[in-house]
VEXZA-182342 format. One record per residue: residue in one letter; x, y, z of N, C-alpha, C in turn. Coordinates in pm, whole numbers, plus 50000, padded with zeros to 5 digits. Layout:
<atoms>
AXYZXYZXYZ;...
</atoms>
This chain:
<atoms>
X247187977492527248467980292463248897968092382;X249167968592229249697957692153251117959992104;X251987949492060252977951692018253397955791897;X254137957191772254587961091681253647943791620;X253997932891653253567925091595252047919691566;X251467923091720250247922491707249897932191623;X250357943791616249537950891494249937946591378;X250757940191351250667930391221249717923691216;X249957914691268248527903991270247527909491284;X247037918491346245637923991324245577929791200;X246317936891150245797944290999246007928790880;X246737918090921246597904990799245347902190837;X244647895490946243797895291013242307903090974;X242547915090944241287926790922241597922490752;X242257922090662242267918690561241387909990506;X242037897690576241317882890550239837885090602;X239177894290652237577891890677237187903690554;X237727909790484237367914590392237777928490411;X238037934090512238457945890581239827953290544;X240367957590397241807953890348242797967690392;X244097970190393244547983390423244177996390325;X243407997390235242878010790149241798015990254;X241248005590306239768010390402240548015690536;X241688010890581241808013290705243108023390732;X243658025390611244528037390534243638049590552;X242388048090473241938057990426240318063290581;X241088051290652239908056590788241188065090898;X242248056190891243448064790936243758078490926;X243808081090799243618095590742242868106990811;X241318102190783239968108790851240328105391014;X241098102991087241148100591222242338111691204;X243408113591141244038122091190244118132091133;X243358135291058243298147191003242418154891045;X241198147291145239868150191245240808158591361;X241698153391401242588155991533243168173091470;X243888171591375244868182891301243948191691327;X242768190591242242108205591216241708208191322;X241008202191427240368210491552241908217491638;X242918204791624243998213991761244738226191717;X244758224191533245488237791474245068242491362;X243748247491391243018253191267244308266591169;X244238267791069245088277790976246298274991038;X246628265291065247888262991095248818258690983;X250538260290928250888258490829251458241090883;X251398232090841251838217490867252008213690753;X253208202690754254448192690684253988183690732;X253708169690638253188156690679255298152790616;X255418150090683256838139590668256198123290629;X257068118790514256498112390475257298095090483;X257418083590526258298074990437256988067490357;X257748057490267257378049490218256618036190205;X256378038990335255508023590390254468028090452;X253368016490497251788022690540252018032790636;X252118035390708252628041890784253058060190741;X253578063090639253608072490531252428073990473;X251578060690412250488062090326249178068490438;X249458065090547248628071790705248588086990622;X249648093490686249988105690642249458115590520;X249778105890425248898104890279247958107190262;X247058100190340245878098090348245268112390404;X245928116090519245608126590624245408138790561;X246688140290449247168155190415245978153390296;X245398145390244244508146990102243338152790198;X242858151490311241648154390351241648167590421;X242538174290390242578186590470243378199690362;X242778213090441243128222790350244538226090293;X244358217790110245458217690055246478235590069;X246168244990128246888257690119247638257090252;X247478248890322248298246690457248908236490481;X248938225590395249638214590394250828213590274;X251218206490340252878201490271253228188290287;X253298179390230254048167390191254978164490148;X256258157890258257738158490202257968145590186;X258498138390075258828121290079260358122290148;X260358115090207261708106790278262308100290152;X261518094890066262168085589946261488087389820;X261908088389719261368089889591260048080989594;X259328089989490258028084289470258288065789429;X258808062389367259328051289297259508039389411;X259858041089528259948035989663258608031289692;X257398036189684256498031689759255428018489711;X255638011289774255318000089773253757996989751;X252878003689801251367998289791250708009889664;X249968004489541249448008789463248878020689517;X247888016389650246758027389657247608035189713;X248298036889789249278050389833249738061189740;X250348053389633250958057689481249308067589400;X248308061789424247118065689375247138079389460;X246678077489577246108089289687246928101089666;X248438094589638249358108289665248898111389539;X248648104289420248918111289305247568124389240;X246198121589354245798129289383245398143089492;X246468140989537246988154689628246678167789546;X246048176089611246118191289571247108201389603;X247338195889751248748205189796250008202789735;X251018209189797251848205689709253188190689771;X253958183189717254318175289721255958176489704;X257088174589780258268179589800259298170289838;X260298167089779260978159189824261558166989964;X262108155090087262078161090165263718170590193;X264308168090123265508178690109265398192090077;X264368197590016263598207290002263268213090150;X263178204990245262478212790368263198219690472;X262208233990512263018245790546261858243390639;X262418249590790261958246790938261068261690931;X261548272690910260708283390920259398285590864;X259578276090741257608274290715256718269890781;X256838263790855255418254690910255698255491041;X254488255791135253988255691224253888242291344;X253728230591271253698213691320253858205291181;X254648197891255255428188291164254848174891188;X254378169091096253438157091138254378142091110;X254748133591172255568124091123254838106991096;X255038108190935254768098190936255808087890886;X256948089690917258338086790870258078064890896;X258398064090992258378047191011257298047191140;X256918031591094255708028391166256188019491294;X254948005791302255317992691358256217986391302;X256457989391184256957975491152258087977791066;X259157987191168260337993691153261297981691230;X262677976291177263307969891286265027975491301;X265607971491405266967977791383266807990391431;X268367993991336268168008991425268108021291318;X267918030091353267608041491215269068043391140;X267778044290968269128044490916268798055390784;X269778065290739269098077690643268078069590524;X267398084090476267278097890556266638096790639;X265718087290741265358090190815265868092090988;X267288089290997267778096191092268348112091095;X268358115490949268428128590938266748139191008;X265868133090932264918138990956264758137191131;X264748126191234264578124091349265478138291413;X266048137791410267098147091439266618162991406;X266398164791278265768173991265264268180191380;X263478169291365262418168591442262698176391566;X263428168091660263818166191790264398179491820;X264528189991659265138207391731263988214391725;X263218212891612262368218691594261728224791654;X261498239791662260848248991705258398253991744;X258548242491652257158241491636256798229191758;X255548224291669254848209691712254988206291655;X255208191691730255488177791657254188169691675;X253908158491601252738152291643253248139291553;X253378126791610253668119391543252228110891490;X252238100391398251368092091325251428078391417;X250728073291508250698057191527251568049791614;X253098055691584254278058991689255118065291661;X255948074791782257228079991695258098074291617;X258488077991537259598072391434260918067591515;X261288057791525262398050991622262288052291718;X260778046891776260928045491877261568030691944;X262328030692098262588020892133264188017392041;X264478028791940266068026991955266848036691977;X268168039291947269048045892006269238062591962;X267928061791839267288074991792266048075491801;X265408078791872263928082091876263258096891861;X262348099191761261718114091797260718111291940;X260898126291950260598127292050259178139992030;X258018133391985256818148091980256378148392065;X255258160092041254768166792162253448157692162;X253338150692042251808144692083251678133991956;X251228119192031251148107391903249748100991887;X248938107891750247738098591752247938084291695;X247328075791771247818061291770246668057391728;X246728045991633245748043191614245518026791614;X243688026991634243668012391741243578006591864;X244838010091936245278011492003246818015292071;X247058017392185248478022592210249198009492200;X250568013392125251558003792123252508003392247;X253197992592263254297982092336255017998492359;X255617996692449256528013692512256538023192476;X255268027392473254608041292433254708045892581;X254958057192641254528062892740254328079592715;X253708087692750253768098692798255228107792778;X256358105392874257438109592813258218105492677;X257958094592600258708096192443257598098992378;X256088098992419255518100492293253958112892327;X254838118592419254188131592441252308128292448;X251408136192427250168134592465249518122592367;X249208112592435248578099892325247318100892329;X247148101892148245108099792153245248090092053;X243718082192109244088068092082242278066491953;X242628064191843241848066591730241438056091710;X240038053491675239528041091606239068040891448;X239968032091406239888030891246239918023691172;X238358013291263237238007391227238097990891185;X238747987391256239537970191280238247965691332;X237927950791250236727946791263237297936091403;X236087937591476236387930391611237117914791614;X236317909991442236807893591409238857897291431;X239207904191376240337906791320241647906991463;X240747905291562241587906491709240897898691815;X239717894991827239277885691862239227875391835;X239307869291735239587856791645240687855891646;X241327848191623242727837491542242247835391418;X243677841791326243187840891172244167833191105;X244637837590950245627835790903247247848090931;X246527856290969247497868991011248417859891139;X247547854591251248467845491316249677842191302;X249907837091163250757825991143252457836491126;X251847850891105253357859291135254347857791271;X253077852191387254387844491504254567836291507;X254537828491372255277815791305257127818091359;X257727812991459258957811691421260097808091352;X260157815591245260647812591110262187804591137;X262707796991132264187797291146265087803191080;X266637801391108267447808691075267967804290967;X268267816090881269067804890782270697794490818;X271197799490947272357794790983271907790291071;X270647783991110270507775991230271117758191227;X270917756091339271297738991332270817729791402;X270517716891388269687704191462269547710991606;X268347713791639267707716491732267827728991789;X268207741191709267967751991743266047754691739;X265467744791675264047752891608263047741391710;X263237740691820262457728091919263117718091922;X262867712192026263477698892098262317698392228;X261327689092124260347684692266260227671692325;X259857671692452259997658592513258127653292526;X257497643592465256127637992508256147628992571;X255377625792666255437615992785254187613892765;X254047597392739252837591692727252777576192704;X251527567292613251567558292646251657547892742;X251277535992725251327525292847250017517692783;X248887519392851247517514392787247637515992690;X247577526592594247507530492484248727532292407;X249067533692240250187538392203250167545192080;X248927547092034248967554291941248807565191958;X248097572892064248097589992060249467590692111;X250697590892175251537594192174252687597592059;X252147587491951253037586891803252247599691740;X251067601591756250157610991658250647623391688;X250657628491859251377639191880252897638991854;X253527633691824255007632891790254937640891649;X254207630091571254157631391426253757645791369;X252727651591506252137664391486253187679091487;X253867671791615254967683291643256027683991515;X256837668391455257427672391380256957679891268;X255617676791216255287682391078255487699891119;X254807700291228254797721291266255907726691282;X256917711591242258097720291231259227720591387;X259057712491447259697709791559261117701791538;X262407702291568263557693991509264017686791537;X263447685091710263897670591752262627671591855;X261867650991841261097650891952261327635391966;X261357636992140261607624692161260377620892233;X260077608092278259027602692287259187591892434;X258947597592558259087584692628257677581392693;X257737561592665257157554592675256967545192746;X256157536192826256627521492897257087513292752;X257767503192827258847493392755257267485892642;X256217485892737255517475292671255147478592535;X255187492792494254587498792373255637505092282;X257077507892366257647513492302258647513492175;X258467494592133258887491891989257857498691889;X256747495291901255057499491883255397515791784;X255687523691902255747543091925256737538791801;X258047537191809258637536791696259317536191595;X258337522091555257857521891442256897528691304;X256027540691384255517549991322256497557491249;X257477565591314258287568591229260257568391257;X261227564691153262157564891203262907581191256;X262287589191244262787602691276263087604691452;X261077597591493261077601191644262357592591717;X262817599191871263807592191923262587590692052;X263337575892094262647570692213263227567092337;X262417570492423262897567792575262157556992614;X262577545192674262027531892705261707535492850;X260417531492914260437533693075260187518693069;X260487518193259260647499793241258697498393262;X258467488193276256857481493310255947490293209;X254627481593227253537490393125252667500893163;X253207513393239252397524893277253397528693340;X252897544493317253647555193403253997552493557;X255037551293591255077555593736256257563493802;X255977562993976257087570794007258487576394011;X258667558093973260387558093997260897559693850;X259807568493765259847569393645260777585793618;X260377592993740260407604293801262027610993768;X262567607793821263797610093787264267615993661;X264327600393548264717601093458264077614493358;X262217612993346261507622493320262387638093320;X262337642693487262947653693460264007660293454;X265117643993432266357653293385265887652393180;X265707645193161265167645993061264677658693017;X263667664493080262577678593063263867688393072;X264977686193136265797696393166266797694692979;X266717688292944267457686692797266607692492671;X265027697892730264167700392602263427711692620;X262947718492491262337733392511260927730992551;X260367717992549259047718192609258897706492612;X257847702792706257147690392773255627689892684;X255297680292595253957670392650253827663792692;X252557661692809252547651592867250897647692873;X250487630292849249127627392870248617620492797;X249017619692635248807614292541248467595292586;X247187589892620247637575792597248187570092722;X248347579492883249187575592964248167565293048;X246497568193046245437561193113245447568793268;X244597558593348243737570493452244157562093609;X245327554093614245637544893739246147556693833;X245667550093976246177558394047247907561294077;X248537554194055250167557394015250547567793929;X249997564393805249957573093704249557586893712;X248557586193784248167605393787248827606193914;X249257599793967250157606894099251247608994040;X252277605393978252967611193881253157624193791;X251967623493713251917633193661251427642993730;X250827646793824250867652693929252697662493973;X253257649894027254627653094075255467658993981;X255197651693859255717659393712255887668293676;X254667676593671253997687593643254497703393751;X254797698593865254787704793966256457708693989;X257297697793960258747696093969258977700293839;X258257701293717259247708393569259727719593556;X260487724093495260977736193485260807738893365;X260557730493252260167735893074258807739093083;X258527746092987257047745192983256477736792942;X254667729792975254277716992959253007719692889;X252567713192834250817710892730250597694792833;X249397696192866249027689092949247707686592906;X247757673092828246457670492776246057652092786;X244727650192739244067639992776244157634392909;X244347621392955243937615393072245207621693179;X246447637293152246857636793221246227650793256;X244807659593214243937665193282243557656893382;X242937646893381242507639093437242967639993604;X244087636493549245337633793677245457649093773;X244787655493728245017673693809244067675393933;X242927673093888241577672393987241267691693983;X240697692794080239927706694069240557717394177;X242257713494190243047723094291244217722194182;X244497725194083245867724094018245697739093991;X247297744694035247967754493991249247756093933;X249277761293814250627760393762251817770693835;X253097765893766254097773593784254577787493674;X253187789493642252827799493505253227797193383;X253917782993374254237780293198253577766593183;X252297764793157251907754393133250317758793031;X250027748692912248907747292857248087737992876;X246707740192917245707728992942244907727992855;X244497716892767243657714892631242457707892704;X241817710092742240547701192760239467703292660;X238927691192671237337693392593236447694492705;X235117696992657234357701792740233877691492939;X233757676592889233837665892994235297671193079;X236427673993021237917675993088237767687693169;X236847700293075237147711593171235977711493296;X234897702393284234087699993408235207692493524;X235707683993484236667674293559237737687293667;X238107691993537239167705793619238117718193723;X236807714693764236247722893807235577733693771;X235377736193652234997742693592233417740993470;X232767752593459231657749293407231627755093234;X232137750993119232287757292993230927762592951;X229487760192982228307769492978228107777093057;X229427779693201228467784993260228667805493254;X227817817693348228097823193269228987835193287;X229857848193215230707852993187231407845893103;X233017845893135234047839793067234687832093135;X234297815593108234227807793196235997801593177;X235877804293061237927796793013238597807693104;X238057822293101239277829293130239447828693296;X238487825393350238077827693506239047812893548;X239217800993471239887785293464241377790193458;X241327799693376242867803793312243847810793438;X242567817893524243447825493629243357818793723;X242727808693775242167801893895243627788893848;X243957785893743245117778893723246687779793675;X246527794693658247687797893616248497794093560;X247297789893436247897786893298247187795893164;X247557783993070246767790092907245747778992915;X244387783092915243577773092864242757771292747;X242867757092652242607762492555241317750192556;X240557754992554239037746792551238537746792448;X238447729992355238007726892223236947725792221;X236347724592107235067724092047234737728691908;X233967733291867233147737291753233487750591731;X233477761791789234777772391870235737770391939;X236597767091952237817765992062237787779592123;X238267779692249238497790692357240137789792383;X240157800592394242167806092428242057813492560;X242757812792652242867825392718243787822592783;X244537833192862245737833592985245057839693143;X243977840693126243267847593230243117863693207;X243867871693076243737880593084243367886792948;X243507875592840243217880592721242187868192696;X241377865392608241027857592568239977854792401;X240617843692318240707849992180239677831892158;X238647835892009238257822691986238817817391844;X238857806591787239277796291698238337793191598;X237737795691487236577793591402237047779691280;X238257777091293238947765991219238537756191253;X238347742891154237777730891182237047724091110;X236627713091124235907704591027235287697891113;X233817689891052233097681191109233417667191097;X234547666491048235377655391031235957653691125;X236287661691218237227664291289237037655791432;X235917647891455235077644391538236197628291599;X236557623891526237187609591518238557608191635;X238997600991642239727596791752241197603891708;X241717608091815243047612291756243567627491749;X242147633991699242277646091682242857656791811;X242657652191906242757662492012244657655992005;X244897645392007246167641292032247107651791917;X246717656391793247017660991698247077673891747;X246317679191789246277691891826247367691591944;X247637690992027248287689192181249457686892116;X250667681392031251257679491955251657692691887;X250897701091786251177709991754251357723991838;X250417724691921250777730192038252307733392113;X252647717092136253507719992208254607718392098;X254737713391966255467719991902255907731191901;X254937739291894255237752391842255807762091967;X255557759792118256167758792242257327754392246;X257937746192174259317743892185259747748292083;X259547756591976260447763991924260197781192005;X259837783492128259557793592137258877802592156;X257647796692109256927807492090255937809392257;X255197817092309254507819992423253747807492452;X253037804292584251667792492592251177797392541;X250417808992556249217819992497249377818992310;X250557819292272250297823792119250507806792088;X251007798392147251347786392069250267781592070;X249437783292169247957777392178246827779592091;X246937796292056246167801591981245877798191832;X247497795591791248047795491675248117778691627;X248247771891791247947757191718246327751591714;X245587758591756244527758591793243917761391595;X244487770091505244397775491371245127764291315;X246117757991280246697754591219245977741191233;X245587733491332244867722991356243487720791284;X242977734791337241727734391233241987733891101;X242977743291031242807744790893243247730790878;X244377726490903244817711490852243467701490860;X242487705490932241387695090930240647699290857;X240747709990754239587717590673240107708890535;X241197713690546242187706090414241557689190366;X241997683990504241687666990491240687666490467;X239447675490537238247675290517237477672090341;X238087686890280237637688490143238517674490074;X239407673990085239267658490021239147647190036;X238947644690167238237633990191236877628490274;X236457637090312234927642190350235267638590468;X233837627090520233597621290671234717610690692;X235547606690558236347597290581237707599090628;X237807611590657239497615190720239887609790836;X240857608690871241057604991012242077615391112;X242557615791176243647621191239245157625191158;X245407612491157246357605391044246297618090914;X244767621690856244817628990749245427647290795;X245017646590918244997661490934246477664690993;X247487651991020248467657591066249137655390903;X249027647890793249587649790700249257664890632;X248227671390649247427681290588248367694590672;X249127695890771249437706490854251037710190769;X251477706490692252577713490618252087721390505;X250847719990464249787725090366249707738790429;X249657736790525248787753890621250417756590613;X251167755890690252577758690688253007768290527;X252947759790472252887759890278252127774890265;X251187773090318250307785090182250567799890263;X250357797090481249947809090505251577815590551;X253137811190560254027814090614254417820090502;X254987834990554255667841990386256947847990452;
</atoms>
């Protein structure tokens, strides 16, 4: 079962591999027009029509079947419809074509609705609450297109039967959407198995009346030994668009942190490494922010991962838990179900786990930890233990120090504005790569980290509409 959105992203998704909506319009069609003729041969049927793919379904359906029994009513003037090839298909129709004010209930037999699709929002508004209404007396069969028309608001039709196609959508059941047959119309496997550019639609767009820190407020916990992967993930989160991130550090590094940039805000911890009596402050802190990183740069002392340990266990935001504070987990860590684990392949042996070994070794990690695990490499791996999607983004540039800190950063960016572990992972898991594809083409083997978090407002730029 997918949502209204995932079937967005899968049809941007089936696009971008070459797979575009005329092919999957016009396989839609032949799927329900396959269904029509066997359940009501010489039957008289009305394709109800709106103006969006979803209509062009319909379109599609009524051209492939016997024009002397079909009828096509527009919801909206021809002039309304938005995709060329729709405008084409109808304009070769044989049957006949009717605005839908024209339509009289005693002609036809089943009323086919292809009125609004997925990617309907709000609540119904004419003519298509006229027509719902209509529907819902109707004396015949109903059979809706993909889903009923409003469904899930305060007008819904209600047919006797919905071919869906793909798969069944988000609160479909049996009682609103009468007998479901579930059609395949040929979504290339890349297009839902992969992470694409379609992704980037659970981009959380902000508001136009939003304000300082409605759009993330993350907290990274890191540094001590180290101090530069803690600034890199900072730098990462702000570019993806995060609005406030603060950064706490030991005292010894934390003029160091920043100085990278005057935007980040900083938390001073006293001495040079993480420790307990650090504890406190940490999670009232975590309690002021939409998400936690933690790991960046923190090193591998036994104080330190006993900490992050206690950290991890006591948070209540959700956390991205990467570099040496995998480390700090050992091969019994279970989350409190909102947490992301980034390991590379050495990290996910460390966490107990074998990344060659065989089935689905991320997703079997994912449930055994009760988290999102997102395992890098040359493919990256996603999963929640119950879905699990791969990453084809990236560069061989990408190899250099820093990069994973960059990634873990955008991640939990995109976690503190909101969005799921599962999709922020997926989606930073894409945006990471492409930003390293970017740096890549212009600056070959010579990019650094540094290049690919400047390169991530680029991906932002081209694929957010």
């Amino acid at each position: 079962m997918i949502t209204s959105l995932d079937s967005s992203v899968i049809d941007a998704n089936s696009e971008a591999v070459g797979v575009g909506v005329p092919v999957l319009m016009n396989n839609a069609g032949k799927a329900v027009s396959s269904v029509l003729t066997e359940r009501f041969p010489g039957k008289r049927i009305a394709f109800i029509c709106g103006s969006g793919n979803n209509g062009g379904d319909g379109i599609a359906a009524a051209g492939m079947m016997d024009p002397d029994n079909i009828t096509v009513y527009l919801l909206r003037p021809k002039s309304s419809i938005r995709s060329d090839f729709v405008k084409r298909i109808l304009s070769e129709l044989k049957c006949r074509i009717e605005d839908f004010s024209e339509f009289e209930e005693d002609g036809y037999d089943v009323i086919v609705d292809c009125a609004l699709g997925t990617g309907m929002s709000g609540e119904v508004r004419p003519p298509y609450d006229g027509f719902i209404r209509m529907a819902n007396g109707f004396k015949g069969y109903v059979v809706s297109v993909d889903v009923p028309s409003g469904l899930g608001t305060s007008l819904p039709l209600r047919p006797h039967m919905t071919i869906t196609l793909h798969d069944e959508k988000e609160g479909m059941d049996r009682e609103n959407s009468g007998e479901i047959i579930v059609k395949d119309i040929g979504i290339p496997k890349e297009a839902y198995e992969n992470v694409g550019p379609g992704d980037m639609l659970r981009y959380p767009i902000p508001k136009e009346d939003s304000h300082k820190g409605d759009n993330g407020k993350l907290l990274i916990i890191g540094g001590g030994p180290y101090y530069g992967a803690p600034a890199m993930s900072a730098l990462a989160a702000m570019r993806v668009g995060a609005d406030i991130v603060r950064v706490a550090v030991p005292e010894n590094c934390s003029h160091t942190v920043a100085s990278f940039s005057p935007v980040m805000m900083i938390s001073s911890l006293p001495g040079d490494s993480l420790r307990s009596e650090h504890l406190p402050l940490l999670l009232k802190l975590s309690q002021q922010h939409d998400a936690v990183l933690i790991g960046p740069g923190i090193g591998i002392s036994d104080g330190t991962a006993a900490t992050v340990r206690k950290f991890v266990k006591e948070c209540g935001a959700p956390v991205v838990i990467d570099a040496d504070g995998l480390s700090a987990l050992g091969t019994g860590f279970v989350s409190n179900g909102k947490a992301v684990l980034t390991p590379h392949h050495k990290e996910f042996e460390k966490l107990g786990g074998d990344p060659m070994g065989a089935g689905d070794p991320v997703k079997e990690m994912a449930k055994r930890t009760n988290s999102v695990i997102l395992l890098k490499g040359r493919t990256d791996k996603i999963s929640d233990g119950e879905r699990t999607r791969s990453n084809l983004t990236g560069s061989p540039g990408m190899t250099g120090a820093g990069t994973g800190d960059v990634l873990s950063g955008i991640v939990a960016g995109l976690l503190s504005k909101g969005m799921s572990c599962f999709d922020a992972a997926a989606l930073g898991a894409f945006i990471s790569g492409r930003a390293g594809e970017y740096a890549f083409k212009e600056l070959s083997y010579g990019m650094t980290a540094v290049d690919v978090i400047e390169a991530i407002p680029k991906v932002l730029k081209e694929y957010l509409r």
